[in-house]
C-alpha angles and dihedrals in degrees: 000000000000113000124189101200120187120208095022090151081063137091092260096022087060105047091040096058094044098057085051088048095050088039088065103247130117130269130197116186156189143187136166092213092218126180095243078123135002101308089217093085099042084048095050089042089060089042091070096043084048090062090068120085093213092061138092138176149178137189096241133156119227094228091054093091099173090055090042088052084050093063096040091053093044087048136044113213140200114186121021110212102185113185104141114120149131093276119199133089092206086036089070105060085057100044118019111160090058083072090051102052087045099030100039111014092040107043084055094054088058089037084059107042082043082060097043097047098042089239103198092217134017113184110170128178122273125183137227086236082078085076092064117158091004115131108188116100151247086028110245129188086234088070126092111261102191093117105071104159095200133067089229090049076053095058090037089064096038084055088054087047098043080049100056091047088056086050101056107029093049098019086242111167096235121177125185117196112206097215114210115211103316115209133177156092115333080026129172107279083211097060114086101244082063093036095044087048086051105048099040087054090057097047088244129141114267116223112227119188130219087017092279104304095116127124128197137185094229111196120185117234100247091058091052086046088058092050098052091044095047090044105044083060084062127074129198113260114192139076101301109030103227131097150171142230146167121219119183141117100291099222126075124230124201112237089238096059094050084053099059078043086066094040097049093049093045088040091230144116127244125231103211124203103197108210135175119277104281112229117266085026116123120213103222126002118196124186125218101202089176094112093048093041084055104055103027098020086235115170117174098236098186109096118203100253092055091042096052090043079047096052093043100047088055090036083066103048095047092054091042093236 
């Protein structure tokens, strides 16, 4: 099939492009390469996408429409994947209107073209940050999500309303998939497993928030990589076609325990540095992956001690350590 993927120099983006490409299907792609973090990685990630011959790409904005229109007439897609976004929760207290022009602005151009072309399936990328204030665990997309604490859980929630207007006013299959704490190898060099490897490497202090007492639903990448495949091959089928899912590990890891993970598999010690909760952080996430078990069969398979020993073991052959 022909796939239109958005973020593919990204963590998810990435992965995601390269399992359709080695599946055999099309992908068409774009980036804006930004400086949020260190480009390198986001160029060496799209070096090795380039080296397929069922792959394109351009380095396009999501708020550039006309250029965006150009690439829906040239092509005719199948399946929108749409995981490009300002990423961040902290990011967003400094910068928010950089979450506005990606997150907003953005999400509605490819509502729009979506809308134009007839696309048959849109599913984009949510957040658990949607979940916010919320207390009840494990999350599930039954709960209310009206408490987001962060500007980019904000902008997270207003993509799962914009995308339910679209579904009902123009009948457009829109699926919105709720991540829970991605970790693996071509990581974000922002996200703690990447910054902790780092750091203790280097012999430096690691900052760890709420004194240790956080718990996150980690969920290796190539668990997150099977949920979006299996469900972009399934519409909606009700009513209004739009729907919601978590998917994430399913078993959530205390921060403390990831970090003697990391020290075990570098054979070395941290040096922690306990610090107050950081405002828009959440203190445990949970994922209930009952919604998305029941209609793909999906179960994440990767437990954390592999995935750490996974993610280290790559950490030290792309930095040549």
């Amino acid at each position: 099939m022909n796939y239109f993927i958005t973020g593919t120099a990204g963590f998810i983006g990435f992965h995601t492009a390269k399992r359709l490409l080695d599946d055999g299907h099309f992908v068409c792609s774009i980036d804006n390469v930004n400086d949020y973090y260190d480009t390198k990685i986001k160029l060496d990630r799209l070096e090795i996408l380039c080296k397929y011959d069922n792959f394109e790409f351009g380095k396009v904005d999501l708020t550039d429409k006309d250029f965006l229109s150009q690439i829906f007439e040239t092509h005719s897609f199948d399946i929108v994947i749409h995981l490009a976004a300002q990423a961040g929760v902290r990011y967003s207290l400094e910068n928010p209107m950089a979450y506005i022009d990606s997150n907003i602005v953005g999400f509605m151009n490819i509502l729009e073209l979506c809308r134009q072309y007839k696309i048959s399936h849109l599913v984009y990328a949510s957040s658990s940050s949607v979940y916010g204030g919320n207390e009840k665990l494990p999350f599930s997309v039954d709960d209310r999500v009206d408490t987001p604490i962060s500007l980019y859980a904000a902008t997270k929630k207003s993509n799962e309303l914009m995308a339910h207007c679209y579904s009902k006013l123009y009948n457009i299959p829109t699926t919105g998939l709720r991540f829970f704490t991605v970790y693996g190898p071509y990581g974000r060099p922002d996200m703690a497993l990447f910054k902790f490897t780092k750091s203790i490497l280097k012999d430096e202090p690691i900052d760890v928030y709420n004194y240790g007492y956080m718990i996150r639903d980690f969920t290796y990448v190539d668990d997150i990589i099977e949920g979006i495949v299996r469900i972009s091959n399934v519409k909606p089928n009700k009513e209004i076609p739009y729907e919601i899912y978590n998917i994430g590990g399913g078993n959530p890891i205390q921060l403390s325990y990831v970090i003697y993970l990391l020290e075990k598999n570098l054979n070395k010690n941290a040096s922690i540095n306990f610090a107050p909760m950081q405002p828009g952080d959440i203190k445990t996430s949970h994922a209930d992956n009952g919604k998305i078990a029941e209609v793909t069969g999906f179960r994440p398979k990767v437990s954390i001690e592999d995935g750490v020993k996974k993610f280290v073991d790559w950490y030290k052959e792309y930095f040549d350590i």
